[in-house]
C-alpha positions as CSV (number, residue, x, y, z in Angstrom):
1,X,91.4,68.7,102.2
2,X,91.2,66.7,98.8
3,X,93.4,66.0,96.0
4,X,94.3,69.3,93.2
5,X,95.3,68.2,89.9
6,X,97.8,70.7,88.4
7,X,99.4,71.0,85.2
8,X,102.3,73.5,85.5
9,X,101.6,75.9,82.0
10,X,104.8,78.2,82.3
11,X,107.5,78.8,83.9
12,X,109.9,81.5,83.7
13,X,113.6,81.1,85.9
14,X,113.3,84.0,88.5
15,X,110.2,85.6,87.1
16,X,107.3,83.2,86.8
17,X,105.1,80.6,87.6
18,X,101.6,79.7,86.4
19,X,99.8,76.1,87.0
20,X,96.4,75.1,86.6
21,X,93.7,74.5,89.5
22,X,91.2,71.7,89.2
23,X,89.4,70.5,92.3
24,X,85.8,69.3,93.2
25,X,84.6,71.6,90.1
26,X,86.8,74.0,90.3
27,X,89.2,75.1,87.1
28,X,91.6,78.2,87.7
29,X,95.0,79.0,87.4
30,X,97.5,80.5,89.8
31,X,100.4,82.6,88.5
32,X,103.5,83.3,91.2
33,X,105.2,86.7,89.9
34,X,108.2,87.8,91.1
35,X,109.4,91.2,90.2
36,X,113.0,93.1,91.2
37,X,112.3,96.5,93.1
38,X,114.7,99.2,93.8
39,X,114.5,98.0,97.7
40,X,114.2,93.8,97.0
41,X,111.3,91.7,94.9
42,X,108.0,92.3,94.8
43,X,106.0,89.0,95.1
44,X,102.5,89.0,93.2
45,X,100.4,85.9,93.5
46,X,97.3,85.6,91.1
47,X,94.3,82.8,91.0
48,X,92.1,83.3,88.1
49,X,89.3,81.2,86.5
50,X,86.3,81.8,89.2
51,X,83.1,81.5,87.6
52,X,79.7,83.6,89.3
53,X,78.6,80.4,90.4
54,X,81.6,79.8,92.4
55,X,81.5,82.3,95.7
56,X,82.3,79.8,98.1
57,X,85.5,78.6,96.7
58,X,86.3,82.1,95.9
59,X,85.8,82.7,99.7
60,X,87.6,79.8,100.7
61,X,90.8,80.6,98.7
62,X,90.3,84.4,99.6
63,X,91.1,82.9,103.4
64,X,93.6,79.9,102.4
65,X,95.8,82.4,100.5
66,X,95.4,85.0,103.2
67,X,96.5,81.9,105.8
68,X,99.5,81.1,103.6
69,X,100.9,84.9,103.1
70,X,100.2,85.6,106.7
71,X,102.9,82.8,107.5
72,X,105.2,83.7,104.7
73,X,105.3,87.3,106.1
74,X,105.9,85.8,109.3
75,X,108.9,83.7,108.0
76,X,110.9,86.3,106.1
77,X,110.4,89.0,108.9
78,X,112.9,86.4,111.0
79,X,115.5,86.7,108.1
């Protein structure tokens, strides 16, 4: 694991959150979306910015983020 620079680009209270991505040549921005449902929030998480050149960090955050939600489903199924 190495060091990500992020600039956080906007945020809106209860809705969203977008930050930049820049590691070892990599330039992409995540956006956190949360959106009220009739039966709780829907939680939409997006990274952007991959170029063609870029399949292996494209992989790699295809199984990172996968790791991460995995846990956070695992967390709020105990609440």
């Amino acid at each position: 694991m190495g060091t990500v620079d992020c600039q956080v680009l906007k945020v809106q209270p209860r809705r969203t959150l977008s930050y930049s991505w820049a590691a070892q040549g990599l330039e992409s921005v995540v956006t956190w979306t949360l959106t009220p449902t009739s039966k709780g929030t829907t939680l939409r998480m997006e990274q952007s910015g991959f170029r063609t050149d870029q399949e292996q960090f494209y992989q790699g955050a295809k199984v990172g983020w996968g790791n991460l939600f995995a846990k956070l489903e695992q967390i709020l199924a105990r609440s």
